[in-house]
SERO-714556 format. One record per atom (N, C-alpha, C): y, z, x. Coordinates in steps of 0.2 Angstrom, whole numbers, padded with zeros to 4 digits, always signed. Atoms other than C-alpha are relative to their C-alpha. Layout:
YZX ...
# end
This chain:
-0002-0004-0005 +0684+0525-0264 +0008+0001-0001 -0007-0002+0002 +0700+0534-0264 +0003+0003+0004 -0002+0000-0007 +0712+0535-0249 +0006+0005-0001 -0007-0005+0000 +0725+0550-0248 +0003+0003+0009 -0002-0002-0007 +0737+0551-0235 +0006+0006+0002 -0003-0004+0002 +0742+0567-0232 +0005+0003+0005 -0003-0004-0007 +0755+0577-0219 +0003+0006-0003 -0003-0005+0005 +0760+0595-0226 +0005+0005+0005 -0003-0004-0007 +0775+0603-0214 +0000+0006-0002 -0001-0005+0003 +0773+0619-0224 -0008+0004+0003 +0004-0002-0002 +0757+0624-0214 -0004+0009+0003 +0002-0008-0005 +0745+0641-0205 -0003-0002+0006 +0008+0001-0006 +0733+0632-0193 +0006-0007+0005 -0002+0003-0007 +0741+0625-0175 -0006-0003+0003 +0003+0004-0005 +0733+0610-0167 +0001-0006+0003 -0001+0006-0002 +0732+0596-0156 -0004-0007-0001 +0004+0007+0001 +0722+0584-0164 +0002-0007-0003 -0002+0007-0003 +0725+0566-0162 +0000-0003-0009 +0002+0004+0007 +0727+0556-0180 -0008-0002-0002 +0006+0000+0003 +0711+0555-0190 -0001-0004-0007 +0000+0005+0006 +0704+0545-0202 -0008+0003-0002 +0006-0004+0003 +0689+0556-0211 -0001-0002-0006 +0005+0004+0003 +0677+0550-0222 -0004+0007-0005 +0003-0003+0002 +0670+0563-0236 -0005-0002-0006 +0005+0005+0006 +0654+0559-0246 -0001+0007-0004 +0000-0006+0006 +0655+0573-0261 +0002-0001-0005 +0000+0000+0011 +0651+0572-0282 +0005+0003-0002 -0005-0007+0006 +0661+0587-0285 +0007-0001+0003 -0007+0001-0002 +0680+0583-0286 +0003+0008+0003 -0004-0008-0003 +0684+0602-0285 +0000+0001+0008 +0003-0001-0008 +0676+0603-0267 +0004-0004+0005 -0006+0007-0004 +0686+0586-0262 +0007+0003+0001 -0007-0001+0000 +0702+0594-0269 +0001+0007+0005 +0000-0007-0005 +0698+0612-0257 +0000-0004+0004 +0000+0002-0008 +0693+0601-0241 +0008-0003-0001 -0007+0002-0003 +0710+0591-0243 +0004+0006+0002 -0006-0005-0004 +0721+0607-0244 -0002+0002+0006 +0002-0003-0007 +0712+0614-0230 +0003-0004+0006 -0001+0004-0004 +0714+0598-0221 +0009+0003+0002 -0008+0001-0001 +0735+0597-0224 +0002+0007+0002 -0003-0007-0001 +0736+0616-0221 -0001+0000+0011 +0001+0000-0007 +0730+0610-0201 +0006-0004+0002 -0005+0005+0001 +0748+0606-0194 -0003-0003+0009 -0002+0005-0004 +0752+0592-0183 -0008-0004-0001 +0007+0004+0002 +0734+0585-0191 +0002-0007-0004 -0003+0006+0006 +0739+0567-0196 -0006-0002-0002 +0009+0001+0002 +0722+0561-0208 +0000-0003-0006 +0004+0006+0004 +0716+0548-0219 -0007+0003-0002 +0005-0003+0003 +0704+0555-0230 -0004-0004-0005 +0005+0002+0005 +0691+0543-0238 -0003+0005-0003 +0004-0003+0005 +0682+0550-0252 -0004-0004-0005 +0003+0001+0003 +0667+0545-0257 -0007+0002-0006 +0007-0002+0006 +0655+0549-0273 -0006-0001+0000 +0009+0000+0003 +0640+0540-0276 -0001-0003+0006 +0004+0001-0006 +0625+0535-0264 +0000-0005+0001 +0000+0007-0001 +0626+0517-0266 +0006-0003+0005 -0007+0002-0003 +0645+0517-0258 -0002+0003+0005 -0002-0005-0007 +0641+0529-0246 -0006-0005+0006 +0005+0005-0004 +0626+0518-0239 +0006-0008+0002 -0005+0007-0001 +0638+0503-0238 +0008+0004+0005 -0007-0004-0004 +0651+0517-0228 -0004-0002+0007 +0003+0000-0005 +0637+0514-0214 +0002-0006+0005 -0003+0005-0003 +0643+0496-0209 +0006+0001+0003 -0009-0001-0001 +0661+0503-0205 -0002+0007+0007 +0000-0006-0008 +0662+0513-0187 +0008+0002+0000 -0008-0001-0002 +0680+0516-0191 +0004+0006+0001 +0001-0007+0002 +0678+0533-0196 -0001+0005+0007 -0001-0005-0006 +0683+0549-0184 -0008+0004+0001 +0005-0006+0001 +0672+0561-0192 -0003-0001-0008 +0001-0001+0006 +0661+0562-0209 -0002+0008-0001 +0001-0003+0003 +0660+0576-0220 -0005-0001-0007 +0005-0002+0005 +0642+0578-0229 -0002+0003-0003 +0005-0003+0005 +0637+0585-0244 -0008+0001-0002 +0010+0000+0001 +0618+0591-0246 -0002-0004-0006 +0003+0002+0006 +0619+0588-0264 +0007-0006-0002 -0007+0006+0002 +0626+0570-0270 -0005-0004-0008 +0004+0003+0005 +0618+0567-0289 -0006+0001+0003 +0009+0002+0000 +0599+0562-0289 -0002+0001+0006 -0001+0000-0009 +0601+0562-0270 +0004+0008+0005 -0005-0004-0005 +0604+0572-0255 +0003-0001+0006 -0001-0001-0006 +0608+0574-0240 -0002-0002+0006 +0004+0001-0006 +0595+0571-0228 -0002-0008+0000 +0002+0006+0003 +0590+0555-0238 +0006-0006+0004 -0008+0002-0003 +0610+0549-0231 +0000+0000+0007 -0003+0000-0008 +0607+0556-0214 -0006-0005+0004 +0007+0005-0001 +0590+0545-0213 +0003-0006+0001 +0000+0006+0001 +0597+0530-0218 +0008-0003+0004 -0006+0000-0004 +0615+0533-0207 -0006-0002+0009 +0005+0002-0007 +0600+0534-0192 -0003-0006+0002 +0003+0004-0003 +0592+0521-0195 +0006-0006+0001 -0003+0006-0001 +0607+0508-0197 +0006+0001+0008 +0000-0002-0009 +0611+0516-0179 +0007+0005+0000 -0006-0001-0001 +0628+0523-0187 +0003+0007+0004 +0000-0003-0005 +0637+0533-0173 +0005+0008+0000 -0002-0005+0000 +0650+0544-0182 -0005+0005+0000 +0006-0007+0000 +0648+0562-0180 +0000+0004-0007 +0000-0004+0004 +0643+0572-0195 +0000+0006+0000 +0000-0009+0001 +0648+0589-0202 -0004+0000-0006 +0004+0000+0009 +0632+0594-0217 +0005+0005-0001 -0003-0003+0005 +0642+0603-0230 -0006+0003-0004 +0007-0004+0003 +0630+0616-0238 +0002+0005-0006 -0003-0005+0003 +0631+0629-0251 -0002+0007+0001 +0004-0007-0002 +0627+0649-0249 -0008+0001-0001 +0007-0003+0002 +0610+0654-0246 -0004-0007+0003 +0006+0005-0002 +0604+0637-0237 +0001-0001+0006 +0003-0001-0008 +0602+0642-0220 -0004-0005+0003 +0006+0004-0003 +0586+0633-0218 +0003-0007-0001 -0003+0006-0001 +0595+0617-0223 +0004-0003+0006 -0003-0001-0006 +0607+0621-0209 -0003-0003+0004 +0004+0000-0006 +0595+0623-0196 -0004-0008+0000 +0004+0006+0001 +0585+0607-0203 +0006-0006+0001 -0003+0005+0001 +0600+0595-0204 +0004+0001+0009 -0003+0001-0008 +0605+0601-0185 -0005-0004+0005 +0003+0000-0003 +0590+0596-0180 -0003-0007-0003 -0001+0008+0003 +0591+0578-0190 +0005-0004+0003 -0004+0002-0005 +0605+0578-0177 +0009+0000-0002 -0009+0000+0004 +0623+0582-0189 +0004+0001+0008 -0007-0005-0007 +0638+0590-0175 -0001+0007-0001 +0000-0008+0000 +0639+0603-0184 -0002+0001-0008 +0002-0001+0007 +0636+0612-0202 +0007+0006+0000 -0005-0005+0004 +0648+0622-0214 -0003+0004-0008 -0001-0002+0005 +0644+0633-0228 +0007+0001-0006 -0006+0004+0004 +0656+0628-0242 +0005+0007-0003 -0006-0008+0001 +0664+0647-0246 +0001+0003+0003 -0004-0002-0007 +0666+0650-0230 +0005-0003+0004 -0006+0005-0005 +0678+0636-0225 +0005+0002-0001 -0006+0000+0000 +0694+0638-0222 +0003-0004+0005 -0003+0008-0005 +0706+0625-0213 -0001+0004+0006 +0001-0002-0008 +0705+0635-0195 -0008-0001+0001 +0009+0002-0003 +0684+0634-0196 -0001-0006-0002 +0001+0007+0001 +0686+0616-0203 +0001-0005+0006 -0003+0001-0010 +0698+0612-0186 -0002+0002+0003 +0001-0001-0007 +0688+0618-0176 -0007-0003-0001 +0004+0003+0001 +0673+0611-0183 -0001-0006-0001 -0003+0009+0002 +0679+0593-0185 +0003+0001+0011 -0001+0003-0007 +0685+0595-0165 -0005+0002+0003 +0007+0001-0004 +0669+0600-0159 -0006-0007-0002 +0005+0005+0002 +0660+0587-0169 +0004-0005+0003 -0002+0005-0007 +0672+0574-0159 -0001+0000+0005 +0001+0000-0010 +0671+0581-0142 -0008-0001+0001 +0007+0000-0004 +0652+0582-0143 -0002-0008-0003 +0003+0007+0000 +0651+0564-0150 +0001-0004+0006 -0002+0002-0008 +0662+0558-0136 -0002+0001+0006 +0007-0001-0005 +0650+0567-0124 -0005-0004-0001 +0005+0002+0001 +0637+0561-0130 +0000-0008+0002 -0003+0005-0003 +0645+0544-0130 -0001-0004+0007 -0002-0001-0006 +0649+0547-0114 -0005-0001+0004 +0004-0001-0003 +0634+0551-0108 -0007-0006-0004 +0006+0007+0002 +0622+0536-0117 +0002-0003+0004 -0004+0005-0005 +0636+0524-0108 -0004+0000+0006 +0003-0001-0005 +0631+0532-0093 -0008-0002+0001 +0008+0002+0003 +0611+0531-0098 +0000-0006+0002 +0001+0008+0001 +0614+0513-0101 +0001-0001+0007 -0002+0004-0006 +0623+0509-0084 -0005+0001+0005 +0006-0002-0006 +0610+0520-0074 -0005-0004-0003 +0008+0003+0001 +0594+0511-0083 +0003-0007+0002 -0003+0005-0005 +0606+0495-0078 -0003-0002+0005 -0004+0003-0009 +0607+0496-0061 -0009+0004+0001 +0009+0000-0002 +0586+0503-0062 -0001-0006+0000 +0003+0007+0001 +0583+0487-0070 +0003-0004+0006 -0004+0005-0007 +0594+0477-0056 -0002+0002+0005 +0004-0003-0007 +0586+0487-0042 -0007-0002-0001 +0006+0003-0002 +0570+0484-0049 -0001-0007+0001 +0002+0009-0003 +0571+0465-0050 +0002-0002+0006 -0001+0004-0008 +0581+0464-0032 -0008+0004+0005 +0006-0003-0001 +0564+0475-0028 -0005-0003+0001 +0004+0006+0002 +0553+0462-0036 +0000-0006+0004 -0005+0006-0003 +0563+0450-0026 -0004+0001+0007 +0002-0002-0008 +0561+0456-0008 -0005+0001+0000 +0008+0000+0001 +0543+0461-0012 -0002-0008+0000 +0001+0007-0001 +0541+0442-0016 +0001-0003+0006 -0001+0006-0007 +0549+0435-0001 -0004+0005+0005 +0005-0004-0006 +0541+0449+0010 -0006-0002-0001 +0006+0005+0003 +0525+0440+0001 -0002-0008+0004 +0000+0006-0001 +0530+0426+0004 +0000-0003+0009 -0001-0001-0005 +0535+0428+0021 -0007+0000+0005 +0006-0002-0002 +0519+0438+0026 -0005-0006-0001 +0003+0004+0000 +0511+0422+0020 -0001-0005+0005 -0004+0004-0004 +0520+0412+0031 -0002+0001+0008 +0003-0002-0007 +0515+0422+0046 -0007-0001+0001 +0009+0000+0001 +0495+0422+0041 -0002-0007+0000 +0000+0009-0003 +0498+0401+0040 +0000-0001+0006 +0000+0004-0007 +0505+0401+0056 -0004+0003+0003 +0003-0006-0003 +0494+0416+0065 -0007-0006-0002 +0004+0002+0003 +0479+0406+0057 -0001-0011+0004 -0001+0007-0003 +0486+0387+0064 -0001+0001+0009 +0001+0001-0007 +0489+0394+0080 -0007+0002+0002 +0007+0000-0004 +0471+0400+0082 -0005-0007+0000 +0003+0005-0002 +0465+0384+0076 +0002-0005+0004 -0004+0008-0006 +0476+0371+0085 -0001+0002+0007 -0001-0001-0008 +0476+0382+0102 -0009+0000+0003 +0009-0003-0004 +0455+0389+0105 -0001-0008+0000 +0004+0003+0001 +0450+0371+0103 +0002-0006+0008 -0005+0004-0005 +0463+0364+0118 -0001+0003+0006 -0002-0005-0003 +0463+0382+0126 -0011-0001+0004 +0009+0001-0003 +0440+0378+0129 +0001-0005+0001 +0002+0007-0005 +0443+0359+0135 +0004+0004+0005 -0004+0000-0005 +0455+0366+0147 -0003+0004+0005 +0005-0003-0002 +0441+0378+0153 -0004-0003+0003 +0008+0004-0004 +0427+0367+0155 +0003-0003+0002 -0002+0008-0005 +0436+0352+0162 +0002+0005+0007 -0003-0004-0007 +0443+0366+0176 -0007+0000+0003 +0007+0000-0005 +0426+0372+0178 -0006-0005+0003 +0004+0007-0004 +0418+0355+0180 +0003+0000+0005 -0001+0001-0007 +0430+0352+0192 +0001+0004+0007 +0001-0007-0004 +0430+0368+0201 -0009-0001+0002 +0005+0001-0001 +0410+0367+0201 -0002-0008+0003 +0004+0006-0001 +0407+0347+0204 +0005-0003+0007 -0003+0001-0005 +0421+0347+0218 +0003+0005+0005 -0006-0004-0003 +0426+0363+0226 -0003-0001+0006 +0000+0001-0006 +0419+0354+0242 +0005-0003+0004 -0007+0005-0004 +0433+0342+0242 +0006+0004+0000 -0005-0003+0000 +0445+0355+0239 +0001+0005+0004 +0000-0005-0005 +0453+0366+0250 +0003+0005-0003 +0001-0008+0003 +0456+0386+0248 +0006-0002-0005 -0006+0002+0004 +0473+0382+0239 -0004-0002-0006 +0000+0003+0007 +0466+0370+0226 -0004+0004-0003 +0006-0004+0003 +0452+0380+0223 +0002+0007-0003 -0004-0004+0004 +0463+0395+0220 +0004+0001-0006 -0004+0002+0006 +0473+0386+0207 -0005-0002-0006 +0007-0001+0004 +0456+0383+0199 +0001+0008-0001 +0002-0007+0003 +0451+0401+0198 +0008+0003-0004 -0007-0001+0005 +0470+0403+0190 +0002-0003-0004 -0001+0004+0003 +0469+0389+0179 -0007+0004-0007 +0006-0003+0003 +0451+0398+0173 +0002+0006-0003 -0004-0003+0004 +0460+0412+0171 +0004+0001-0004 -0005-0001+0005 +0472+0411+0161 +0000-0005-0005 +0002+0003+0007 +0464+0399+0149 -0006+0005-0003 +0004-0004+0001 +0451+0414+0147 +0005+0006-0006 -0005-0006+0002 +0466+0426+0143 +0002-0002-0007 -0003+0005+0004 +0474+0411+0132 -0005+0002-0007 +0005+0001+0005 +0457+0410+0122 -0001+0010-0002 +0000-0008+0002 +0456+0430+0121 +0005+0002-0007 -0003-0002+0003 +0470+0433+0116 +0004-0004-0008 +0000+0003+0007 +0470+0420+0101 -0006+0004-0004 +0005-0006+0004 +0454+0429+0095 +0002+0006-0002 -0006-0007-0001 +0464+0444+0098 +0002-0001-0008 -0004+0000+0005 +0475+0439+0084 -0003-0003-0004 +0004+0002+0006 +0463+0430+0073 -0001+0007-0002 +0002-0005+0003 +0454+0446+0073 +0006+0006-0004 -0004-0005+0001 +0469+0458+0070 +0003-0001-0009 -0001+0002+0006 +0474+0448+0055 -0005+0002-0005 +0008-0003+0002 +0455+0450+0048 +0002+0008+0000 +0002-0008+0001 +0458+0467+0050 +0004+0004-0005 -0003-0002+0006 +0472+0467+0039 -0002-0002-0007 +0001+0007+0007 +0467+0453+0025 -0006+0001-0004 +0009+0001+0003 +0448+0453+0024 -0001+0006-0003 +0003-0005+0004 +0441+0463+0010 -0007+0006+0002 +0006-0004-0004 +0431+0478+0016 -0004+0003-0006 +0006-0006+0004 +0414+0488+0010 -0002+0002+0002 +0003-0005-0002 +0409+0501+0010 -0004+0003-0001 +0008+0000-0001 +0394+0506+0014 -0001+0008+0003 +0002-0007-0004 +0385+0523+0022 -0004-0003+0005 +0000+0003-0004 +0384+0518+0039 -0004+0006+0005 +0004-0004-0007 +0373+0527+0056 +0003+0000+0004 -0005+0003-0006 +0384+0532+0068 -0004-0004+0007 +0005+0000-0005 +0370+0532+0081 -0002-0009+0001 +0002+0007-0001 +0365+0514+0075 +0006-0003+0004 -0005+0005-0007 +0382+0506+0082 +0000+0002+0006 -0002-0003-0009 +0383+0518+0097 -0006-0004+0003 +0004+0003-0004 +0366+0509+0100 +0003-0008+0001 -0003+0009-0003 +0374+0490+0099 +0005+0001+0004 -0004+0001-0005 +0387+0494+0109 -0002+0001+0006 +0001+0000-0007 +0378+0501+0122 -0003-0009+0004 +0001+0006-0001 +0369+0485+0122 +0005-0004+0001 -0004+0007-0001 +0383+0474+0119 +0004+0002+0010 -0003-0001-0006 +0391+0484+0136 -0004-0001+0008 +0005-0001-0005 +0377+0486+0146 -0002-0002+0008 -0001+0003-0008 +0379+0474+0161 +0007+0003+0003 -0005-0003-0003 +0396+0482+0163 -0001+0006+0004 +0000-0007-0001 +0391+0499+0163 -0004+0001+0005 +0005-0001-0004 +0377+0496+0173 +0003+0000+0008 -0003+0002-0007 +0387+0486+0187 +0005+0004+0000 -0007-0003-0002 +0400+0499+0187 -0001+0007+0002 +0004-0006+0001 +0386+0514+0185 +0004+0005-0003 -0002-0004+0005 +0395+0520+0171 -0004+0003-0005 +0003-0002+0005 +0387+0534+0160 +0003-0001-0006 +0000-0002+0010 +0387+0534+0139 -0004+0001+0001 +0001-0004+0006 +0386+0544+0129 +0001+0000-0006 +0000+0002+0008 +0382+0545+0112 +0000+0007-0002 -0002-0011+0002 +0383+0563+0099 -0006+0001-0001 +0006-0002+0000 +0368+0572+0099 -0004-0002-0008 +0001+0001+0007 +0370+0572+0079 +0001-0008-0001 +0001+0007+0002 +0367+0555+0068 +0002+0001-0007 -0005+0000+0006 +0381+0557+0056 +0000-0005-0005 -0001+0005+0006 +0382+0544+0040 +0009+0001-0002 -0008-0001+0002 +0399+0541+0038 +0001-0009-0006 +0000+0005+0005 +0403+0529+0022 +0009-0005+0003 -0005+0003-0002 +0415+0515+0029 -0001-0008+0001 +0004+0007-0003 +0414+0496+0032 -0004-0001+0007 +0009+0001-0009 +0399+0493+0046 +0005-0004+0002 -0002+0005-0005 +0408+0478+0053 +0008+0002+0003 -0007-0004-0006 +0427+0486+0056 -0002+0005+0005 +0000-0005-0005 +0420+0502+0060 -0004-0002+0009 +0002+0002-0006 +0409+0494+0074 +0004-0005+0006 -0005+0004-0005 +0423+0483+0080 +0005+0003+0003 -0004-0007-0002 +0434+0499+0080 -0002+0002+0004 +0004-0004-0008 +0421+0508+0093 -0001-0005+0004 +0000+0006-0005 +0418+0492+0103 +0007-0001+0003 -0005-0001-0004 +0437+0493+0106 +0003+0006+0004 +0000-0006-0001 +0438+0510+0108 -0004+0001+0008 +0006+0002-0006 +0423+0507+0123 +0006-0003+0005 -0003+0007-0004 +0432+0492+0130 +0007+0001+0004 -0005-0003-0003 +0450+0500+0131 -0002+0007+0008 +0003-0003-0005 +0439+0513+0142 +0000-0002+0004 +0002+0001-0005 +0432+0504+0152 +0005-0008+0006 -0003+0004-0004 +0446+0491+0156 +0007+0004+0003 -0004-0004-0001 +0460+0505+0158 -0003+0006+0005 +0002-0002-0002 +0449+0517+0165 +0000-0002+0009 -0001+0000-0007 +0452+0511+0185 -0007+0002+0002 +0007-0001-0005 +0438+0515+0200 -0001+0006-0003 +0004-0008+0000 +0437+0532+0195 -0005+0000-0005 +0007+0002+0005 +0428+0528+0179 -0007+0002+0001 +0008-0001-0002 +0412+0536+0179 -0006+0002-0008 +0006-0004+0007 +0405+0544+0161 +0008-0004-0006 -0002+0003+0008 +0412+0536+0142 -0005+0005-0004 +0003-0004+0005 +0407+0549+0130 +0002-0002-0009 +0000+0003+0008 +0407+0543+0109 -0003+0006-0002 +0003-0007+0003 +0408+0562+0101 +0004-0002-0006 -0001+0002+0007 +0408+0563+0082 +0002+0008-0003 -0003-0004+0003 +0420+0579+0074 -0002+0000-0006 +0002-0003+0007 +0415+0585+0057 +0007+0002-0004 -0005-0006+0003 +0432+0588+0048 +0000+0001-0007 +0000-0001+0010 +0436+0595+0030 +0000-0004-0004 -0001+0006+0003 +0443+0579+0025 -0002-0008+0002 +0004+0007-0003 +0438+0566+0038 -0005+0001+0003 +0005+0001-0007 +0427+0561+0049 +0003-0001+0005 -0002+0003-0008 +0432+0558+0068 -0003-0003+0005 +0003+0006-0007 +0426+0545+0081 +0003+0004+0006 -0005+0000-0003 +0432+0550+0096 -0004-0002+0007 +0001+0002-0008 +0431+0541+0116 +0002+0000+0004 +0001-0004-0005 +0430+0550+0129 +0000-0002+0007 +0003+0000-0007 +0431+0546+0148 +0005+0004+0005 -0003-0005-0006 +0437+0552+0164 +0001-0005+0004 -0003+0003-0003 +0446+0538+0170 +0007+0003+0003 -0006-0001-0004 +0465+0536+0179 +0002+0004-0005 -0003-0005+0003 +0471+0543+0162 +0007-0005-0004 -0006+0004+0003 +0489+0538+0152 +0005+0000+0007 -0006+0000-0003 +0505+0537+0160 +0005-0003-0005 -0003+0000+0005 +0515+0532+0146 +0002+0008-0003 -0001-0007+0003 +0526+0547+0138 -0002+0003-0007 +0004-0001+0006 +0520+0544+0122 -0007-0002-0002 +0007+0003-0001 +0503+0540+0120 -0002-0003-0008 +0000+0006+0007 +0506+0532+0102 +0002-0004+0002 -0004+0005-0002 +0514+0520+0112 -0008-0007+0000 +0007+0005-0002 +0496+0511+0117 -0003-0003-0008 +0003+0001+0006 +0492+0509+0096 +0004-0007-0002 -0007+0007+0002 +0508+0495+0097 -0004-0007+0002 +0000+0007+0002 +0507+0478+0095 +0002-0003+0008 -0001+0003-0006 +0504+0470+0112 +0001+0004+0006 -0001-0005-0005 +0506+0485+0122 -0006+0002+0005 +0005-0001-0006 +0497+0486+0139 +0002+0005+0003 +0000-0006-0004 +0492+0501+0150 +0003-0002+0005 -0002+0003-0005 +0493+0489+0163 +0008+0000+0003 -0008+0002-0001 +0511+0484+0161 +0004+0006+0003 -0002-0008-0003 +0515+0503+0166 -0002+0000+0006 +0004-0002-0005 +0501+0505+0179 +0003-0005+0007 -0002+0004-0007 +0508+0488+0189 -0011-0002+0002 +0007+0001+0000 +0488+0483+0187 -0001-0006-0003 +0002+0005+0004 +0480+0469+0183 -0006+0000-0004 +0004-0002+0005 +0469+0470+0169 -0001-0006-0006 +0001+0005+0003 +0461+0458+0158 -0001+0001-0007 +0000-0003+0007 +0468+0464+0140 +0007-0003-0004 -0003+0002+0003 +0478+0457+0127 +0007+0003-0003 -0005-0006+0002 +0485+0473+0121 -0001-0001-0009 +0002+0000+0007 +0478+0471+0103 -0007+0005-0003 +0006-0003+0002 +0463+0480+0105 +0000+0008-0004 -0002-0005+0002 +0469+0497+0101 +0004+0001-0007 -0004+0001+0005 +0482+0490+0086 -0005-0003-0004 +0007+0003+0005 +0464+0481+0078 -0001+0006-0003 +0001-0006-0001 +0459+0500+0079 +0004+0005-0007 -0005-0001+0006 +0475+0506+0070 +0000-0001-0007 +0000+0005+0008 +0474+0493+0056 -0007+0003-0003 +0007-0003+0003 +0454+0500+0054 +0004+0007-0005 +0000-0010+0001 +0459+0519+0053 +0004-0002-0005 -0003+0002+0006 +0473+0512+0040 -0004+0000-0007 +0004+0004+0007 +0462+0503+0028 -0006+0005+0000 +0006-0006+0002 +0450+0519+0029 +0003+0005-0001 -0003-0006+0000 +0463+0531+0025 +0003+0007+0005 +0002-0005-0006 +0464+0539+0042 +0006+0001+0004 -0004+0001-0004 +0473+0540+0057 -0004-0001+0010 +0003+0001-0006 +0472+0535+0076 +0006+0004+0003 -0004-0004-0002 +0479+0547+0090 -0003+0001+0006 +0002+0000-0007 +0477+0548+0109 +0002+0006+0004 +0000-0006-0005 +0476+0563+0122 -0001+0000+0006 +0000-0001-0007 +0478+0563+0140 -0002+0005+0003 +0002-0008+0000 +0468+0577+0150 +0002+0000+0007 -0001+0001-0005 +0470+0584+0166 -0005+0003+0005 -0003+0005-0006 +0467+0580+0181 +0001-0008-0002 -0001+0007+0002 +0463+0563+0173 -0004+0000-0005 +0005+0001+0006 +0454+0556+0158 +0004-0003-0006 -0005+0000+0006 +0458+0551+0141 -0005+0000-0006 +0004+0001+0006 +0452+0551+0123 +0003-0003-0006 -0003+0003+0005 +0456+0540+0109 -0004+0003-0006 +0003-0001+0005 +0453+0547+0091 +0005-0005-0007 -0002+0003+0005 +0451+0539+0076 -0005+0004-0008 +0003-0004+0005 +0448+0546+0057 +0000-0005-0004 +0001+0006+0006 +0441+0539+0041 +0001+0008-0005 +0000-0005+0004 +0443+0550+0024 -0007+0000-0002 +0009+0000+0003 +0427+0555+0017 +0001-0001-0008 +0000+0003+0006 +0435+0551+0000 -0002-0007-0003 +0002+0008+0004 +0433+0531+0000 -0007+0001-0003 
# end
């Protein structure tokens, strides 16, 4: 290698390029002695000009990042050019290269911009102005470039670091939710089992004494029975509700008509001592869903009815919509109706009609958020409508995709 340090005040070409230390890999000393004057004729260009010959040196220039810019020859002996730009790629090397080409090899141009050089020069067309400008664009776009992988790195960084705090929170939110279905799962065991002695033992002694007891105590019984009934509900309540998130569903091709039969059944002392009409849909739709949500769905759907529904309560209607993408359930009555301004409001966790109405009502306020959690895990949606004079309807959808 052979290092010339040139500075020539007698110059034609003005610029402001910073000192340089340039790297030329070229056999032909003629070529070397044309690129140096071109170089010392660019004033105010201070440059350090390696000069290398053979292919063996020039592979061994690859270890050294020291270099501003190289200057590549196509042809180097036995070897070319492309052979040098392979082997500068793979050992990662970062300068930027200018290919040096001779007349008439175009195609090579185009092939070595596309092997990734800065730039390309045809060797009888240089002159120190198109060399200086060629040599500061092959800088400024490395330093872009640079500039812009840095950037790369630090944005796929800060992905990686968001995804792992991502992974993180998802864990503990895991873990958490774990946490809740422990405890939600303890309190149904530890309470129903304390919550039904405190039941019977009441109604023993409500039943095997309300002779001895006067209207007061007897009272406190019927208030002790209540509200270990409420106690025991609404632990089932939230057994169930969890079930409706957790437990694995199937899916099956279901009758609507068969449930609307068990529920009537399962209601039927109600409706009768209340002489409330149901109705079922004329049609007997097959809808593909879990049988046991979807029946617990319309049993709440019924039940919200007919515990919200007030004296005026007379007909429950169960009509079945055909839509392009769902199917719709929908329960119908001509009760008091909402009073709530938003009627999504009743799909909430814990949320009683009652507590609005100033009624007492024997409901936990989960029955409708079980409903929710179905229409979820079926792709759907639940949604309520107020009519008027009174009435209400809760609809719920399944996709016809699962």
């Amino acid at each position: 290698m052979e290092t010339f340090d040139t500075i020539d005040e007698s110059v034609e070409v003005e610029t402001s390029l910073p000192p340089l230390k340039i790297i030329l890999i070229e056999d032909d000393e003629d070529d070397f002695v044309l690129i140096r004057d071109f170089l010392s004729e660019i004033r105010g260009c201070d440059f350090t000009l390696d000069w290398i010959q053979e292919y063996k040196k020039a592979l061994e220039t690859f270890e050294d990042e020291s270099h501003d810019v190289c200057l590549l020859d196509y042809r180097l002996g036995y070897h070319d050019g492309f052979e040098i730009l392979e082997k500068a790629k793979m050992k990662g090397w970062k300068t930027p290269i200018i290919f040096l080409t001779g007349h008439g090899e175009y195609d090579l141009d185009v092939r070595a911009m596309q092997a990734g050089v800065a730039d390309y020069l045809v060797k009888d067309q240089i002159n120190a102005q198109l060399l200086e400008r060629s040599i500061r664009y092959a800088i400024d776009r490395s330093k872009s470039m640079r500039a812009l992988e840095a950037a790369y790195e630090k944005m796929e960084q800060k992905v990686i670091e968001r995804t792992a705090n991502l992974a993180e929170a998802n864990a503990q939110l895991k873990e958490s939710s774990e946490k809740i279905k422990r405890f939600a799962y303890s309190i149904f065991h530890d309470l129903k089992s304390p919550v039904i002695g405190i039941y019977g033992l009441t109604r023993r002694l409500f039943d095997g004494y309300a002779d001895r007891l006067d209207e007061k105590g007897k009272r406190h019984c019927e208030q002790i029975l209540r509200a270990s009934e409420q106690i025991a509900a609404l632990v089932e309540n939230i057994n169930i509700f969890i079930a409706s998130k957790e437990i694995p569903i199937l899916f099956e091709n279901v009758k609507l008509k068969e449930l609307c039969g068990i529920i009537r059944d399962e209601f039927s002392a109600q409706l009768d001592l209340r002489e409330i009409h149901l109705s079922e849909p004329y049609e007997n739709p097959e809808v593909r869903a879990d049988r046991l949500s979807l029946l617990r769905a319309l049993r709440n759907m019924v039940d919200n009815a007919l515990k919200y529904g007030g004296d005026e309560l007379s007909r429950i209607e169960i009509n079945y919509l055909n839509g392009k993408e769902n199917h719709v359930i929908a329960v119908k009555d001509n009760g008091s109706g909402l009073t709530c301004e938003d009627p999504q409001k009743i799909f909430g966790l814990f949320f009683r009609e009652n507590d609005i109405k100033n009624k007492t009502v024997n409901g936990t306020g989960l029955g409708l958020a079980i409903v929710k959690e179905i229409a979820n895990r079926h792709r759907g949606e639940v949604w309520a409508e107020s009519h008027t004079p009174r009435g209400t309807t809760i609809f719920m959808s399944i996709s016809k995709e699962l």
